[in-house]
C-alpha positions in Angstrom: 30.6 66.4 136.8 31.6 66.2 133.0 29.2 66.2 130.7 29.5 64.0 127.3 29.7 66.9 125.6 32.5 68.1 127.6 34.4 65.0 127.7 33.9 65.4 123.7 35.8 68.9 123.6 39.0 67.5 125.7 39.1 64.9 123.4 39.3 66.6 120.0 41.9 69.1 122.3 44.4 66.0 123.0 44.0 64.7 119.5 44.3 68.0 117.8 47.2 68.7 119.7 48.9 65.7 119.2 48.7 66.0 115.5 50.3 69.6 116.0 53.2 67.6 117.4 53.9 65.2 115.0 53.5 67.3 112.3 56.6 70.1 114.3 58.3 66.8 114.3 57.6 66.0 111.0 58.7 69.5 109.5 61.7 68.9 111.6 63.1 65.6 110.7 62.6 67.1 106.9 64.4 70.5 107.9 67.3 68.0 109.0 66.8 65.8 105.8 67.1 69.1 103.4 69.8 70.2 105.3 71.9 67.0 105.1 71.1 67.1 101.1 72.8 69.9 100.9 75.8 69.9 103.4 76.1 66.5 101.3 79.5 66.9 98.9 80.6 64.5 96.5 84.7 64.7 96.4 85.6 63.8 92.9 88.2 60.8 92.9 92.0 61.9 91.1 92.7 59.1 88.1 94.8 56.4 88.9 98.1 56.7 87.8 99.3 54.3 85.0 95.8 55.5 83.0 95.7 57.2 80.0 92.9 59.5 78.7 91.9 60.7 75.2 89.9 63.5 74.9 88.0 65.9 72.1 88.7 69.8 71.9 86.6 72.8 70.5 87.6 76.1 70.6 85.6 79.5 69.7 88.7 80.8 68.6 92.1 82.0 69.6 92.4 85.3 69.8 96.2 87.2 68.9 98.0 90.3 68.5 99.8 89.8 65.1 102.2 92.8 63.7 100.0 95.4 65.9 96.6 93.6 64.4 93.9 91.7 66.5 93.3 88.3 64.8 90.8 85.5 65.7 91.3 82.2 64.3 87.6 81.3 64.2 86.5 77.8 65.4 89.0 74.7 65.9 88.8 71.6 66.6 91.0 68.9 68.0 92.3 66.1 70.6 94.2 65.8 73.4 95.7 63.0 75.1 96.8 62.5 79.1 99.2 60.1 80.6 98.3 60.2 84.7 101.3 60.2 86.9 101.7 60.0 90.8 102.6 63.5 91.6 105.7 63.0 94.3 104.9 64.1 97.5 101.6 65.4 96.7 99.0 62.5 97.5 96.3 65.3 96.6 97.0 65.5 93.3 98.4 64.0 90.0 100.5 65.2 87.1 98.6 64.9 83.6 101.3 64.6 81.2 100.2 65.9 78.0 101.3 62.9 75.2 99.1 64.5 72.4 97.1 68.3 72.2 95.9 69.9 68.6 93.4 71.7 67.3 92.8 72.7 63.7 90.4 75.5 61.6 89.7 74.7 58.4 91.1 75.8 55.1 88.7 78.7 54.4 89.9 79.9 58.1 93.9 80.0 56.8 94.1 76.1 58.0 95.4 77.2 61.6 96.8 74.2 63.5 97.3 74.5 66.9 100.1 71.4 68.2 102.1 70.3 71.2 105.2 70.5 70.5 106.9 67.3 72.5 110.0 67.6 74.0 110.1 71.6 73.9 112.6 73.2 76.1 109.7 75.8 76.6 108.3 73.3 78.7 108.8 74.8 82.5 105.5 73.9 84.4 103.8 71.1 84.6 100.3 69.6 83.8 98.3 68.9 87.1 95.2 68.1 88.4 94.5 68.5 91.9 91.7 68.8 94.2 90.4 72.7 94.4 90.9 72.8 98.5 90.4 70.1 100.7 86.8 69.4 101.1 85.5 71.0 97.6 83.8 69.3 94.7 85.6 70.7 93.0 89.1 69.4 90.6 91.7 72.2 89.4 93.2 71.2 85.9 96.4 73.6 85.2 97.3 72.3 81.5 100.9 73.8 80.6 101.5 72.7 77.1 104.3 74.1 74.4 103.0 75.5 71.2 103.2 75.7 67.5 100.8 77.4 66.0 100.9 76.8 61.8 99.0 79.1 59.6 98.5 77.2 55.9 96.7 80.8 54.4 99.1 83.5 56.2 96.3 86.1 54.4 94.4 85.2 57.0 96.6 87.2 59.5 97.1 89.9 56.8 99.9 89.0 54.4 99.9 88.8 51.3 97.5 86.3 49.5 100.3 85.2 47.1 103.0 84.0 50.4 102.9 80.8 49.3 104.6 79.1 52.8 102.9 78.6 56.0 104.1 80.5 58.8 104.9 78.6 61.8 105.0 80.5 65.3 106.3 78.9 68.5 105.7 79.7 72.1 108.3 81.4 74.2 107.0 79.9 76.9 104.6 77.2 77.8 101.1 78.7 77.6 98.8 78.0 81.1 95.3 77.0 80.9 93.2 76.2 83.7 90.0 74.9 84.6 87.5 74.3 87.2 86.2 70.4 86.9 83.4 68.4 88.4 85.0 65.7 87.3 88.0 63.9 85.1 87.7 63.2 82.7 86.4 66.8 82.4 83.3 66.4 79.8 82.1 70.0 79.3 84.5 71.8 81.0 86.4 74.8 79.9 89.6 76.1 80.1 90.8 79.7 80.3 94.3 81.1 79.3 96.0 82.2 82.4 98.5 84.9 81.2 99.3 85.7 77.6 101.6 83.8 75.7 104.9 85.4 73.5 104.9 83.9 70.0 108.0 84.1 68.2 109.4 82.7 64.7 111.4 78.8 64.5 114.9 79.4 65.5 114.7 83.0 66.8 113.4 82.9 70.3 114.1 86.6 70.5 111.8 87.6 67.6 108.5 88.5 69.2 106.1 88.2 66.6 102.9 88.0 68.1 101.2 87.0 71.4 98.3 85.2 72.4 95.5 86.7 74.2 93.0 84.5 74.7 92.2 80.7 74.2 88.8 79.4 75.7 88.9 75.6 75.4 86.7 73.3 75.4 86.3 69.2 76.5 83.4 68.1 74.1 83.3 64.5 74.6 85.7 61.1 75.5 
């Protein structure tokens, strides 16, 4: 026969067990919670086609070889300006035609501007934005855009202080940037120069002058 006592002990067993249970079910269900957090992706959405997107630019600096000399431009600043087009038979991305792109130093830095040149025969790739790999949260941006670069102070890429025109320098090619996005419009992200990029002088594509090393862009606001 069961004393009270001993009826008391099963008791406190069952209770204590049971608690052990809902608690391993507990820890479970938030195992499974955590988990789902972070198998959890958010796929950016592409623009629609038909939009148009203005953006601001910084740059650190471009960085150049000019007449066997290393040159930084110092600090620009600029715009840049998208038109979003279907991409033909790609329904995973969409071309970002490139209306508007500059970037300028200021005088004390030899007034370097850094423009798209429209209509440039340069011009072989093109500007698209496309989803990293299917599933990522990731966005690709490839920017392919045809430069002129005009330096105001040429002293500022070691000629003389007295050369009183600007020197203009055109890409041979388009120059690639790409970047990684979380989103677009890509607030914050950054760009990377893909290959180096030939410079020549206006009118004499075979005159290479100086080349481009490296351009780290940035997308400071909307």
């Amino acid at each position: 026969m069961q004393t009270s006592k001993s009826k008391r002990a099963k008791v406190v067993r069952r209770v204590a067990t049971g608690a052990i249970a809902a608690s391993a079910v507990g820890v479970a269900v938030a195992g499974v919670a955590v988990a789902a957090r972070r198998t959890e992706r958010v796929i950016p959405k592409l623009p629609a086609p038909g939009a148009t997107i203005e953006v601001d630019l910084a740059s650190k600096g471009l960085e150049l070889v000019f007449a066997g000399q290393k040159v930084n431009t110092g600090a620009l600043k600029g715009k840049a300006t998208f038109e979003i087009e279907s991409s033909k038979g790609d329904p995973s991305a969409v071309q970002t035609k490139v209306t508007e792109f500059y970037l300028t130093s200021p005088a004390k830095q030899g007034g370097v501007t850094i423009a798209f040149e429209a209509g440039a025969r340069s011009v072989k790739g093109q500007s698209v934005l496309r989803h990293d790999k299917a599933g990522s949260p990731k966005l690709q941006h490839t920017l392919s855009v045809a430069l002129t670069i005009t330096v105001r102070y040429p002293e500022v890429l070691g000629l003389p202080g007295d050369t009183e025109e600007p020197l203009s320098l055109t890409a041979k090619d388009a120059a690639t940037l790409v970047g990684k996005l979380n989103d677009f419009p890509p607030k914050g992200s950054r760009y990377k120069l893909k290959d180096e990029a030939t410079l020549s002088l206006p009118g004499q594509p075979q005159s290479d002058v100086a080349t481009i090393l490296k351009f780290p862009l940035k997308v400071e606001g909307l």
